[in-house]
PDB file of N, H, CA, C and O in Angstrom:
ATOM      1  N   UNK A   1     -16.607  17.385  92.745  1.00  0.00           N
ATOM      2  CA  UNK A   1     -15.431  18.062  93.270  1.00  0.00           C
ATOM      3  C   UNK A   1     -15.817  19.085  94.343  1.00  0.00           C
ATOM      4  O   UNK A   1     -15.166  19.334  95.357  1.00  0.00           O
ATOM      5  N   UNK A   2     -16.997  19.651  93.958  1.00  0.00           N
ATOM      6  H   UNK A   2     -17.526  19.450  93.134  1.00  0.00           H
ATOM      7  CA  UNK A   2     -17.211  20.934  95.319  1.00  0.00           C
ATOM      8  C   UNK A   2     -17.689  19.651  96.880  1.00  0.00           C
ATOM      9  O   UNK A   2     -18.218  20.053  97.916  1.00  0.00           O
ATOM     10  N   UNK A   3     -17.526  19.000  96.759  1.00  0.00           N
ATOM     11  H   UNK A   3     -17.096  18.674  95.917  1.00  0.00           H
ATOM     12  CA  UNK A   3     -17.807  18.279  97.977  1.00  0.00           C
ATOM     13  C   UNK A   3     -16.517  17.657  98.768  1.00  0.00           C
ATOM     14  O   UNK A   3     -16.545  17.311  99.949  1.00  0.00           O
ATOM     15  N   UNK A   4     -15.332  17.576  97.866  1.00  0.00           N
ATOM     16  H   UNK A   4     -15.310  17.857  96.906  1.00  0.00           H
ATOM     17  CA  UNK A   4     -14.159  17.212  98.585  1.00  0.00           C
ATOM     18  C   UNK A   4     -13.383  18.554  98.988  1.00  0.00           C
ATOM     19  O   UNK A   4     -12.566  18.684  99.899  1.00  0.00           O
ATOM     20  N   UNK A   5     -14.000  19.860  97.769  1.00  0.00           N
ATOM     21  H   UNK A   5     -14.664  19.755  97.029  1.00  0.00           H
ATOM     22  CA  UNK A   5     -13.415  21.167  98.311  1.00  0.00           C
ATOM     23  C   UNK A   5     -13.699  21.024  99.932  1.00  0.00           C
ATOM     24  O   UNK A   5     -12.904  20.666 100.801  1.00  0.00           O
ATOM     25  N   UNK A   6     -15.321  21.483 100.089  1.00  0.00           N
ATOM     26  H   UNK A   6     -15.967  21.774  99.383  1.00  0.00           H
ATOM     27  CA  UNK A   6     -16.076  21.253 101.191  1.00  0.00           C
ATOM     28  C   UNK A   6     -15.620  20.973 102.436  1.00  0.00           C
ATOM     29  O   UNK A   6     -15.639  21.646 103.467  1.00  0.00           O
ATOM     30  N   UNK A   7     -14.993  19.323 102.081  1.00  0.00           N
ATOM     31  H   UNK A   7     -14.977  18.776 101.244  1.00  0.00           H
ATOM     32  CA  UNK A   7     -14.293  18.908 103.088  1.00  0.00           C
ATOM     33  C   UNK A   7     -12.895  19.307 103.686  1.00  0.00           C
ATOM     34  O   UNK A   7     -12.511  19.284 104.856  1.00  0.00           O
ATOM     35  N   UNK A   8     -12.378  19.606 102.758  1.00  0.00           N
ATOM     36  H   UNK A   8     -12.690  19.625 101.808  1.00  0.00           H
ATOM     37  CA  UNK A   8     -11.218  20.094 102.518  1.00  0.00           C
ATOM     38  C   UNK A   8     -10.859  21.130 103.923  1.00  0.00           C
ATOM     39  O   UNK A   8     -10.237  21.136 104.986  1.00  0.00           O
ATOM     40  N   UNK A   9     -11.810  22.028 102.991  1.00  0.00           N
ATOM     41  H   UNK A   9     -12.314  22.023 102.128  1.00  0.00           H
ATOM     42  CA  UNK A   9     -11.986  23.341 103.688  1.00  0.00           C
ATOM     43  C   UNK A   9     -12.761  23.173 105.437  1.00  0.00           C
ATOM     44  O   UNK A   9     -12.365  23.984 106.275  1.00  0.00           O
ATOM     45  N   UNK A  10     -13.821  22.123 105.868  1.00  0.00           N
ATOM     46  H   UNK A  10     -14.143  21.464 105.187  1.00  0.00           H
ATOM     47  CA  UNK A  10     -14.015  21.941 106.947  1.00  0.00           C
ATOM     48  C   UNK A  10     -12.474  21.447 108.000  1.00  0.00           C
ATOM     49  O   UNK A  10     -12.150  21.637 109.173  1.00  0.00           O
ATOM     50  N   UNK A  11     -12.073  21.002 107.244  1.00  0.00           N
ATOM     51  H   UNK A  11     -12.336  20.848 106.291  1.00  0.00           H
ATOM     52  CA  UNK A  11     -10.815  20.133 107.889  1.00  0.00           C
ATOM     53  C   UNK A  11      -9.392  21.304 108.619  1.00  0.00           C
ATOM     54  O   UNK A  11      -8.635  21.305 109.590  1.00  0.00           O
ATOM     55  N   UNK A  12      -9.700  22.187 107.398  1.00  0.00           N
ATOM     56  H   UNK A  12     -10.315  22.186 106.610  1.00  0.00           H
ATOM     57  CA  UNK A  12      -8.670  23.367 107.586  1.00  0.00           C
ATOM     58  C   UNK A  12      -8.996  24.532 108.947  1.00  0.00           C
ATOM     59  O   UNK A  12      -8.326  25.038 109.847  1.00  0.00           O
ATOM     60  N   UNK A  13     -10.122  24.578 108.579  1.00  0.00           N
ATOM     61  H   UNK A  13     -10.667  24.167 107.848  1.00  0.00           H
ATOM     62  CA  UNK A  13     -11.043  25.562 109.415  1.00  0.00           C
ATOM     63  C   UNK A  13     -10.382  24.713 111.300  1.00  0.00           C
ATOM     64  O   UNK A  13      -9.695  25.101 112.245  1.00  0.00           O
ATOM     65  N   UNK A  14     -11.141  23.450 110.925  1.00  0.00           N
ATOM     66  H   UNK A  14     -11.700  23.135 110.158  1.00  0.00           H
ATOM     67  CA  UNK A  14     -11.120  22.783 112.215  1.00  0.00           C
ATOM     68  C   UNK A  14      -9.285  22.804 113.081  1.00  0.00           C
ATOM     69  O   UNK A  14      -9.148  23.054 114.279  1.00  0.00           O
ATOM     70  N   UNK A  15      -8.462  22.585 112.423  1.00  0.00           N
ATOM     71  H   UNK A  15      -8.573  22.382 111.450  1.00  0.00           H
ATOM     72  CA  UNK A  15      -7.365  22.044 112.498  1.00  0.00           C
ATOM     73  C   UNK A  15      -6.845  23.638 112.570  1.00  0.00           C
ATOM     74  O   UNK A  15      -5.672  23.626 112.945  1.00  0.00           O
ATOM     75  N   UNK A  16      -7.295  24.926 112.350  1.00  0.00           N
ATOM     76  H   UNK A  16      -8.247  24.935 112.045  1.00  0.00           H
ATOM     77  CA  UNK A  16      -6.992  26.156 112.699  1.00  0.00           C
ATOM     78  C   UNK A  16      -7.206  26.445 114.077  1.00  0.00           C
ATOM     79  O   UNK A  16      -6.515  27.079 114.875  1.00  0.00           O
ATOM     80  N   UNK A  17      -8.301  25.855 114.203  1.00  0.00           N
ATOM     81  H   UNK A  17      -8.862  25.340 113.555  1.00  0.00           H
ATOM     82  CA  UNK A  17      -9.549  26.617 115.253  1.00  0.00           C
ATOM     83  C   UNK A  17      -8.239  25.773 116.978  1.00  0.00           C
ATOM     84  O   UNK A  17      -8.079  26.246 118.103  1.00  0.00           O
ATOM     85  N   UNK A  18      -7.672  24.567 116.388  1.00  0.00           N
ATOM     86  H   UNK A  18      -7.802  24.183 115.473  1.00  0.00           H
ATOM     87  CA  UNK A  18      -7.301  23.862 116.961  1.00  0.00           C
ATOM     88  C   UNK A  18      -6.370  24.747 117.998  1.00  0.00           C
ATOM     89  O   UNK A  18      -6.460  25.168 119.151  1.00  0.00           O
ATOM     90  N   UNK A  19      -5.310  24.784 116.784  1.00  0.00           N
ATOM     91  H   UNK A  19      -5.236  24.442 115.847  1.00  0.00           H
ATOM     92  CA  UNK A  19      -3.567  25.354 116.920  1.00  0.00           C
ATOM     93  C   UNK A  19      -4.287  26.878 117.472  1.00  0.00           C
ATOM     94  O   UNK A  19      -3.397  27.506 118.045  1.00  0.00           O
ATOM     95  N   UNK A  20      -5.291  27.472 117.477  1.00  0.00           N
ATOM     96  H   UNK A  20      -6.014  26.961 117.012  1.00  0.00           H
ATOM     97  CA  UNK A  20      -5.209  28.895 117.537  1.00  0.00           C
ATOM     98  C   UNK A  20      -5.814  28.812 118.830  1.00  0.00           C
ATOM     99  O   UNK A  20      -5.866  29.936 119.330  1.00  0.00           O
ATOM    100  N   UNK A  21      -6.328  27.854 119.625  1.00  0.00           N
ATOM    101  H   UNK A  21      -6.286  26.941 119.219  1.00  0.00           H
ATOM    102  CA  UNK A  21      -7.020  27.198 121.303  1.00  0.00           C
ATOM    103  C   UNK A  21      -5.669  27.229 121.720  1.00  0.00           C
ATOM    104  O   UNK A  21      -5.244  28.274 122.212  1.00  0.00           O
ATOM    105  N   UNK A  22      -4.813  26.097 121.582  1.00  0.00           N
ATOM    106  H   UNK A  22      -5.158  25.248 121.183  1.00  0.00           H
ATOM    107  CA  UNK A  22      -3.696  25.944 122.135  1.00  0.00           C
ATOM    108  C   UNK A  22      -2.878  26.789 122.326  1.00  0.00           C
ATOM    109  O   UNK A  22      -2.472  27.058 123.456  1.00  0.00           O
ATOM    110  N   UNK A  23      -2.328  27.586 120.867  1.00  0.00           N
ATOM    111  H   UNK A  23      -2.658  27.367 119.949  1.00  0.00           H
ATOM    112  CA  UNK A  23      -1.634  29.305 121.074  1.00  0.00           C
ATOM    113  C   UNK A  23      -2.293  29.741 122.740  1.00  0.00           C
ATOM    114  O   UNK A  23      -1.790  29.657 123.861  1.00  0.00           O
ATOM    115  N   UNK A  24      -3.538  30.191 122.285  1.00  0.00           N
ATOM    116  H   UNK A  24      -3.946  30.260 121.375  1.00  0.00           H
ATOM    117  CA  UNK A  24      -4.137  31.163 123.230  1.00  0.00           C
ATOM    118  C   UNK A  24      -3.783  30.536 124.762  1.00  0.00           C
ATOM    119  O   UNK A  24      -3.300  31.216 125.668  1.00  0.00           O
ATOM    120  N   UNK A  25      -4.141  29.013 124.872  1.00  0.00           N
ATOM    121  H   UNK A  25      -4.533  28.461 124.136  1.00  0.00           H
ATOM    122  CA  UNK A  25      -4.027  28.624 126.267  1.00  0.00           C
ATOM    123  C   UNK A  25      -2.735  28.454 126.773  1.00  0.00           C
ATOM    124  O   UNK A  25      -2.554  28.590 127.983  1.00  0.00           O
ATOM    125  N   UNK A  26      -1.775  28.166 125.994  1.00  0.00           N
ATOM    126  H   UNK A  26      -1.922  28.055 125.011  1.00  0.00           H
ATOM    127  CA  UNK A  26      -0.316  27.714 126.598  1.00  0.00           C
ATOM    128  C   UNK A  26       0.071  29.627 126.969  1.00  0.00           C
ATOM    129  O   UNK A  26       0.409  29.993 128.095  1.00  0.00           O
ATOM    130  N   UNK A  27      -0.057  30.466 125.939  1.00  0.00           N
ATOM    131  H   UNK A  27      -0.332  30.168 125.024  1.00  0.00           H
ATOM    132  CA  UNK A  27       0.126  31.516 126.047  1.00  0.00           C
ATOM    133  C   UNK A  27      -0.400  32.091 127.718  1.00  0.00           C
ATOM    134  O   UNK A  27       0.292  32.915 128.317  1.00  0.00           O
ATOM    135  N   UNK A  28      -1.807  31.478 128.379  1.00  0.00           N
ATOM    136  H   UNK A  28      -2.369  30.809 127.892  1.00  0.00           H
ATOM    137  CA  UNK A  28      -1.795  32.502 129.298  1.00  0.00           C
ATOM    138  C   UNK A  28      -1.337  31.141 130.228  1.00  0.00           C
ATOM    139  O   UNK A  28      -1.560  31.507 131.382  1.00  0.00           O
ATOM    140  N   UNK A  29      -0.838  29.836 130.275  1.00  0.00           N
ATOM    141  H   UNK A  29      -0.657  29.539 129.338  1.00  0.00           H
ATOM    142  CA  UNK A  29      -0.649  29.740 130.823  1.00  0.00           C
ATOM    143  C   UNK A  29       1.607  30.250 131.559  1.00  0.00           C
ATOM    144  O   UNK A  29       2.395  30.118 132.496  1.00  0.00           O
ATOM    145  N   UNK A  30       1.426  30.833 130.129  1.00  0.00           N
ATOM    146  H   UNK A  30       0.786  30.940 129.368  1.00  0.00           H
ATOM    147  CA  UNK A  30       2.827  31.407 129.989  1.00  0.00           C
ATOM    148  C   UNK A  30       3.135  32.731 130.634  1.00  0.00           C
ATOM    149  O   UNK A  30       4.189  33.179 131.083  1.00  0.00           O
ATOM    150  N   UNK A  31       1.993  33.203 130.559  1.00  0.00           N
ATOM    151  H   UNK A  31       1.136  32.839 130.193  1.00  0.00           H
ATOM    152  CA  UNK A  31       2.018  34.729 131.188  1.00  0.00           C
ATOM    153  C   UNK A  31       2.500  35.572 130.084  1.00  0.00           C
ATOM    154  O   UNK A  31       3.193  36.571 130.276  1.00  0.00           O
ATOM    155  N   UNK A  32       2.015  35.038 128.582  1.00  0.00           N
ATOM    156  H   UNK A  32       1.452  34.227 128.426  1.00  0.00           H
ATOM    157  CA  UNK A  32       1.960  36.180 127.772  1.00  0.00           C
ATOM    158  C   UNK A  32       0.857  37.197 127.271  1.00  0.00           C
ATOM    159  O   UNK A  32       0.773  38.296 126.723  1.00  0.00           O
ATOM    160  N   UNK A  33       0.029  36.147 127.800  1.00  0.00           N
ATOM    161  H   UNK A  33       0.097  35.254 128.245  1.00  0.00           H
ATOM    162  CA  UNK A  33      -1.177  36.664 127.812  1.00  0.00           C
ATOM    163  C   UNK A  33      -1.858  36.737 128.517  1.00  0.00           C
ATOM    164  O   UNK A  33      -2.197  35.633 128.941  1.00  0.00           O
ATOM    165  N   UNK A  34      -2.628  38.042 129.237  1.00  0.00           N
ATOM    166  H   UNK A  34      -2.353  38.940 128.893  1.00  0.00           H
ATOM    167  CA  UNK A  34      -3.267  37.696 130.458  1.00  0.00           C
ATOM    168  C   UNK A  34      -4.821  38.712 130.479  1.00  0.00           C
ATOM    169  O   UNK A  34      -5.118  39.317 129.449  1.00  0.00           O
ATOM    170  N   UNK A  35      -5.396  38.776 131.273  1.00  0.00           N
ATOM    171  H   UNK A  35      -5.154  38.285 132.110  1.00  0.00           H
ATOM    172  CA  UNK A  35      -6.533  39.557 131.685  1.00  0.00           C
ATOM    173  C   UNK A  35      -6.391  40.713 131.979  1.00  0.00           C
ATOM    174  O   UNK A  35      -7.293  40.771 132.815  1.00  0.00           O
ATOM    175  N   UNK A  36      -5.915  41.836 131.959  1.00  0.00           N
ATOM    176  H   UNK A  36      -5.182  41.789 131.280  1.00  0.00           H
ATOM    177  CA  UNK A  36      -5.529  42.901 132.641  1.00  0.00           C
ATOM    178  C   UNK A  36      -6.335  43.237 133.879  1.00  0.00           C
ATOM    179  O   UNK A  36      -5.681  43.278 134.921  1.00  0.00           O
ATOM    180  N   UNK A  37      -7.457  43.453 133.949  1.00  0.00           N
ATOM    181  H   UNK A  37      -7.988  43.420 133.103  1.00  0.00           H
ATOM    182  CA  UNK A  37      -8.400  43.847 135.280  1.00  0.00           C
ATOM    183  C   UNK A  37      -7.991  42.504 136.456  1.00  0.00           C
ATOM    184  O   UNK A  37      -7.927  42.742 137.662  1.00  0.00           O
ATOM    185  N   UNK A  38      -7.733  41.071 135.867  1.00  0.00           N
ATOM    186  H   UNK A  38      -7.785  40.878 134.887  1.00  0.00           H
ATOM    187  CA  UNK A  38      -7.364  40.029 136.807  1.00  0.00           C
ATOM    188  C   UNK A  38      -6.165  40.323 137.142  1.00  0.00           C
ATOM    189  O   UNK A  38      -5.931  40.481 138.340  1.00  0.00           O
ATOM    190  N   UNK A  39      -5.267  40.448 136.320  1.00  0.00           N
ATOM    191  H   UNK A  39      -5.457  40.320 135.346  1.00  0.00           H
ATOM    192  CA  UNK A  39      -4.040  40.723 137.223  1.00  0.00           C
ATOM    193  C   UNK A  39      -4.026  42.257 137.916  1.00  0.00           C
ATOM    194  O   UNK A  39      -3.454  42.213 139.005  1.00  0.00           O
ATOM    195  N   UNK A  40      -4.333  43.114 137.692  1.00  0.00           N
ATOM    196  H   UNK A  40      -4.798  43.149 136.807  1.00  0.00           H
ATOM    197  CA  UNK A  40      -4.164  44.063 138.544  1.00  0.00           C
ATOM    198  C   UNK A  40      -4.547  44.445 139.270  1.00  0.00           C
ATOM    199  O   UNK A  40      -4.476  45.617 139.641  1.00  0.00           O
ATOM    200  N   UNK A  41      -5.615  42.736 140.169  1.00  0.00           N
ATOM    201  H   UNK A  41      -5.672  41.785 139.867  1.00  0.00           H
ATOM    202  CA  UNK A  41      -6.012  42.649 141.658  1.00  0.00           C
ATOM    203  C   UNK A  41      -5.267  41.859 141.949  1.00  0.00           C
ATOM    204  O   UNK A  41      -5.168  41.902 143.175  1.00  0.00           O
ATOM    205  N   UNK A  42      -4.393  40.821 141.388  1.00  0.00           N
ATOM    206  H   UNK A  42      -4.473  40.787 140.392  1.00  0.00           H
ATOM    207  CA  UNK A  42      -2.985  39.931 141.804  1.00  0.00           C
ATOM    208  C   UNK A  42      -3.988  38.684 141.744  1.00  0.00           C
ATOM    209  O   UNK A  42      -3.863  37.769 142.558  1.00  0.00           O
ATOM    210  N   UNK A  43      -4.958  38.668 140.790  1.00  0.00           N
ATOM    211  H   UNK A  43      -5.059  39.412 140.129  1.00  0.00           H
ATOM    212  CA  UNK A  43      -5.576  37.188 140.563  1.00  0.00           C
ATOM    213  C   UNK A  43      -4.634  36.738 139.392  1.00  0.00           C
ATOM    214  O   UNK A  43      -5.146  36.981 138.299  1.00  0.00           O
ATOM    215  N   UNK A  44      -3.759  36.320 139.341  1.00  0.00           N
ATOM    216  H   UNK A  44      -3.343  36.123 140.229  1.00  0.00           H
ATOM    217  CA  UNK A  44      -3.101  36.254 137.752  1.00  0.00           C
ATOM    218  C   UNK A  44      -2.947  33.984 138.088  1.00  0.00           C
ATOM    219  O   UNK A  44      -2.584  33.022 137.411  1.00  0.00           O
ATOM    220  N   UNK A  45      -3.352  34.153 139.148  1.00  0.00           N
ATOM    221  H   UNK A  45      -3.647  34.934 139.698  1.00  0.00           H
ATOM    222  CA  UNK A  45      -3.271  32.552 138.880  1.00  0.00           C
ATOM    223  C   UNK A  45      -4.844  31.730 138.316  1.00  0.00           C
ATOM    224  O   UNK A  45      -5.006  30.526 138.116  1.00  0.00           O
ATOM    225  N   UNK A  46      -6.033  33.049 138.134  1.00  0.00           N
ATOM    226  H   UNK A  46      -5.902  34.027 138.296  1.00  0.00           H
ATOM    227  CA  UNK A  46      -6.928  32.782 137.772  1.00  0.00           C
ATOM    228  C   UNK A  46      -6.619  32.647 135.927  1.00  0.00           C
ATOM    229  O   UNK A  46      -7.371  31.948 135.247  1.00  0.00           O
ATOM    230  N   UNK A  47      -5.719  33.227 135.445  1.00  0.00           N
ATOM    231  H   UNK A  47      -5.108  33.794 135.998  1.00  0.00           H
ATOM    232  CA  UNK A  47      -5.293  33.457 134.028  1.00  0.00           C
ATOM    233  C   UNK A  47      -4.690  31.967 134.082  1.00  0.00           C
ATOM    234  O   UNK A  47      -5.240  31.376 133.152  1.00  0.00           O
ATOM    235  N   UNK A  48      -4.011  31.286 134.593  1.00  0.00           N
ATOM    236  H   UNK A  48      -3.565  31.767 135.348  1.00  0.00           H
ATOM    237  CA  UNK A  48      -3.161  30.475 134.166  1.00  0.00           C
ATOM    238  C   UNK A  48      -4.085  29.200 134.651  1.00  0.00           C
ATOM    239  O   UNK A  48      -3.677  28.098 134.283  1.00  0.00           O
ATOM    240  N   UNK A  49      -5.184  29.235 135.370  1.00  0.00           N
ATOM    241  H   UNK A  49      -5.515  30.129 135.669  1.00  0.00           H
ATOM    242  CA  UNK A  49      -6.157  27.651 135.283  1.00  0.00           C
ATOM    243  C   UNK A  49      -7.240  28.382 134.113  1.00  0.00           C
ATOM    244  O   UNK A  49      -8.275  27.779 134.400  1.00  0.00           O
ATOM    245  N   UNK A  50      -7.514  29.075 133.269  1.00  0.00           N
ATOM    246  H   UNK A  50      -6.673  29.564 133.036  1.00  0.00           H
ATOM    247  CA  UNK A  50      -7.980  29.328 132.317  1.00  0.00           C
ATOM    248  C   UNK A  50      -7.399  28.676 131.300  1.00  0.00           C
ATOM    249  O   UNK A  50      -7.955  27.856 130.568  1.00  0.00           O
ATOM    250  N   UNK A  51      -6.197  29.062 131.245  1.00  0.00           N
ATOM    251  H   UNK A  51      -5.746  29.728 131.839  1.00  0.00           H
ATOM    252  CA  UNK A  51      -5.493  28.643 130.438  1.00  0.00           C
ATOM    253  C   UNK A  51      -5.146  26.968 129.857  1.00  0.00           C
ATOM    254  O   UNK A  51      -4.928  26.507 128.736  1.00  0.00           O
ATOM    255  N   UNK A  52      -5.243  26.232 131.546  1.00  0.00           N
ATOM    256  H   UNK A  52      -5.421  26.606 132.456  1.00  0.00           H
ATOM    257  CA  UNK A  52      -4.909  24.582 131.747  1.00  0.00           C
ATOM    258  C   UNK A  52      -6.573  24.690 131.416  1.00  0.00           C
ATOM    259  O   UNK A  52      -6.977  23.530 131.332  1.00  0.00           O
ATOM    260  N   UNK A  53      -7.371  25.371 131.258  1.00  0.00           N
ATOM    261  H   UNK A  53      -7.043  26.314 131.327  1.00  0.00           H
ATOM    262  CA  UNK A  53      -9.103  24.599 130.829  1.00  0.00           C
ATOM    263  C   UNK A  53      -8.745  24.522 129.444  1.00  0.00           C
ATOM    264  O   UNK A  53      -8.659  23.477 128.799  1.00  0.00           O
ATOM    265  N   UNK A  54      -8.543  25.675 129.022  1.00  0.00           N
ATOM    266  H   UNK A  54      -8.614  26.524 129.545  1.00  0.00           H
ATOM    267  CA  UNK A  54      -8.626  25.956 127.507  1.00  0.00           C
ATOM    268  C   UNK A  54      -7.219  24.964 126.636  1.00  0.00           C
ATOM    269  O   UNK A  54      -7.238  25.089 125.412  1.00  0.00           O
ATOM    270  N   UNK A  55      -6.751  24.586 126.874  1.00  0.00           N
ATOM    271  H   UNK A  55      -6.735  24.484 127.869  1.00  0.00           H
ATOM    272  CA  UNK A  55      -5.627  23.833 126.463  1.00  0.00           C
ATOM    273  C   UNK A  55      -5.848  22.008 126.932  1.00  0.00           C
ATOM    274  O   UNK A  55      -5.511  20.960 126.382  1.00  0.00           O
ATOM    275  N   UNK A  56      -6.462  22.281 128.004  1.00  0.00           N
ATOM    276  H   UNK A  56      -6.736  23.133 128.452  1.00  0.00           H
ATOM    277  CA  UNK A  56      -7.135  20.375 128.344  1.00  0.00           C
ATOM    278  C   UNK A  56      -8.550  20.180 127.516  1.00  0.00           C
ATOM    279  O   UNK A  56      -8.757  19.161 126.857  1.00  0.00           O
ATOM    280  N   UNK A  57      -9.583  21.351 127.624  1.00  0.00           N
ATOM    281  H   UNK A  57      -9.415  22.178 128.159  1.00  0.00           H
ATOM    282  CA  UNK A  57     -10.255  20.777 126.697  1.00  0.00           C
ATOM    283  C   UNK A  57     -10.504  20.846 125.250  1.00  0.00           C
ATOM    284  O   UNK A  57     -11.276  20.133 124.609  1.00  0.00           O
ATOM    285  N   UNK A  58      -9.561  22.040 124.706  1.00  0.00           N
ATOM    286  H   UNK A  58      -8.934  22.619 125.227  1.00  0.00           H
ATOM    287  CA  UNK A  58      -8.959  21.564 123.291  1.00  0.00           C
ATOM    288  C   UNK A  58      -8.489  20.549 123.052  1.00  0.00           C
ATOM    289  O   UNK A  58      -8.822  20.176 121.928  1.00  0.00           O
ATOM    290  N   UNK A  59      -7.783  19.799 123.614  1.00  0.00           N
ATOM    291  H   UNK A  59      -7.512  20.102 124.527  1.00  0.00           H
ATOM    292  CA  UNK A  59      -7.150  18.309 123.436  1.00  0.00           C
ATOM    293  C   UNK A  59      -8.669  17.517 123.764  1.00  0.00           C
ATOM    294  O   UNK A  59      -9.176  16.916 122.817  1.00  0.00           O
ATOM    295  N   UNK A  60      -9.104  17.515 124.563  1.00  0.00           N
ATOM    296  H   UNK A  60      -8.693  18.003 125.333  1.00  0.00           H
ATOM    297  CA  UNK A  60     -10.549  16.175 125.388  1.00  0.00           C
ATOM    298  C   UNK A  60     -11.035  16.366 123.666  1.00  0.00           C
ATOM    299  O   UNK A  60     -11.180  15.322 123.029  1.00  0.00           O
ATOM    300  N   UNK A  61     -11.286  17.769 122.917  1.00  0.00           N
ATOM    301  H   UNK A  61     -11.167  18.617 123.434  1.00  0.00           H
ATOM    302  CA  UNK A  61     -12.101  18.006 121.760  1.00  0.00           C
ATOM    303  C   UNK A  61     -11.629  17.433 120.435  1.00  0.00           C
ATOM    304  O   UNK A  61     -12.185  16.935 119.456  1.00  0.00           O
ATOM    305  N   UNK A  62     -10.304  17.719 120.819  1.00  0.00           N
ATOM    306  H   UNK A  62      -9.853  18.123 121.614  1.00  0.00           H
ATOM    307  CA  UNK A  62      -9.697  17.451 119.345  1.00  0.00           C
ATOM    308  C   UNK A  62      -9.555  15.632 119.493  1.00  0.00           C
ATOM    309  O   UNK A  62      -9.958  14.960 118.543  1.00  0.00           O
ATOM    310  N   UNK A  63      -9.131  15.127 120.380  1.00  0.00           N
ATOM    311  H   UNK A  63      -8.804  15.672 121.151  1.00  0.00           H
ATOM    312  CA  UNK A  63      -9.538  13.528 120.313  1.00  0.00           C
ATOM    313  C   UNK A  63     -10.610  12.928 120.048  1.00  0.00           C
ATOM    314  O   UNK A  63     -10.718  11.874 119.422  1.00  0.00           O
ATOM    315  N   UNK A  64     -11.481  13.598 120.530  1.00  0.00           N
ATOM    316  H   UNK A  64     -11.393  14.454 121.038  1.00  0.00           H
ATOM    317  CA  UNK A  64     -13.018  13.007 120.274  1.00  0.00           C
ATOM    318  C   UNK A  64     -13.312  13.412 118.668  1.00  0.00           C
ATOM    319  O   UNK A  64     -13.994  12.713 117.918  1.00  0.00           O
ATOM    320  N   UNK A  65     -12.920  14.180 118.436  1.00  0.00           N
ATOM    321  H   UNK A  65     -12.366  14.747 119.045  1.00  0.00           H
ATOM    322  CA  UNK A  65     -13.575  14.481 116.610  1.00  0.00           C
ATOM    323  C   UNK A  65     -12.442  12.844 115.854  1.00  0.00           C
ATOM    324  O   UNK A  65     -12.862  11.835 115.286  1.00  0.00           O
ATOM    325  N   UNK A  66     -11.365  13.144 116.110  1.00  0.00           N
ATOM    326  H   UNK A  66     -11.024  13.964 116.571  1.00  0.00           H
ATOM    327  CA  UNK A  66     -10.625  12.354 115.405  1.00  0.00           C
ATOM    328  C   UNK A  66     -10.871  10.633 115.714  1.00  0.00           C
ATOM    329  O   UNK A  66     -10.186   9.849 115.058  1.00  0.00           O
ATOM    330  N   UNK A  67     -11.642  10.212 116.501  1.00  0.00           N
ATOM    331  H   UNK A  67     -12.198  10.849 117.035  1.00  0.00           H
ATOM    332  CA  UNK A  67     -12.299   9.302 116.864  1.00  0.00           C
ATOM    333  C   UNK A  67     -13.564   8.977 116.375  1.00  0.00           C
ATOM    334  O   UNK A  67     -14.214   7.959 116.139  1.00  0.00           O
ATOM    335  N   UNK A  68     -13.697  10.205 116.302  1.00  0.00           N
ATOM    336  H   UNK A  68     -13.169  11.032 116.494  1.00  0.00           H
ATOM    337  CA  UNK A  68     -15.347  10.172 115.340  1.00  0.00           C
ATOM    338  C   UNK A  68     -15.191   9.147 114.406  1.00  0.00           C
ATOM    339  O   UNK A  68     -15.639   8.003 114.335  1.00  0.00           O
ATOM    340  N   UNK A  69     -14.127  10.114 113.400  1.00  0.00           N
ATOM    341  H   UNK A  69     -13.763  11.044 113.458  1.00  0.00           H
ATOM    342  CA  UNK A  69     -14.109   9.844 112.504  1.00  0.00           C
ATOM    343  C   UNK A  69     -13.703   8.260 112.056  1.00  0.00           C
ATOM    344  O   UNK A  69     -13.689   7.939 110.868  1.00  0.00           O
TER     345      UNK A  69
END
């Protein structure tokens, strides 16, 4: 049984780590979240291709594990 916990618990972790990439990236590509020192040189479009990285390669990541498998 401690080995399906194990898994269990890897699965949860992973599938957190997921939803909490995506939060973060849709967020700056939303402009809820941003850099403060970047925007208050008026780079704020540097926040929002951060954002399209962190949200494209959470997805490139999360396909490839589930393929793994």
């Amino acid at each position: 049984m401690g080995k399906q916990v194990k898994n269990i618990l890897n699965i949860v972790a992973w599938a957190t780590g997921v939803i909490v990439s995506l939060a973060v990236g849709f967020a700056m590509i939303g402009g809820s979240l941003t850099i403060p020192w970047l925007d208050a040189v008026g780079a704020g479009i540097v926040t929002v291709i951060a954002g399209w990285v962190v949200v494209i390669t959470t997805i490139i990541s999360a396909v490839m594990a589930i393929l793994k498998q």
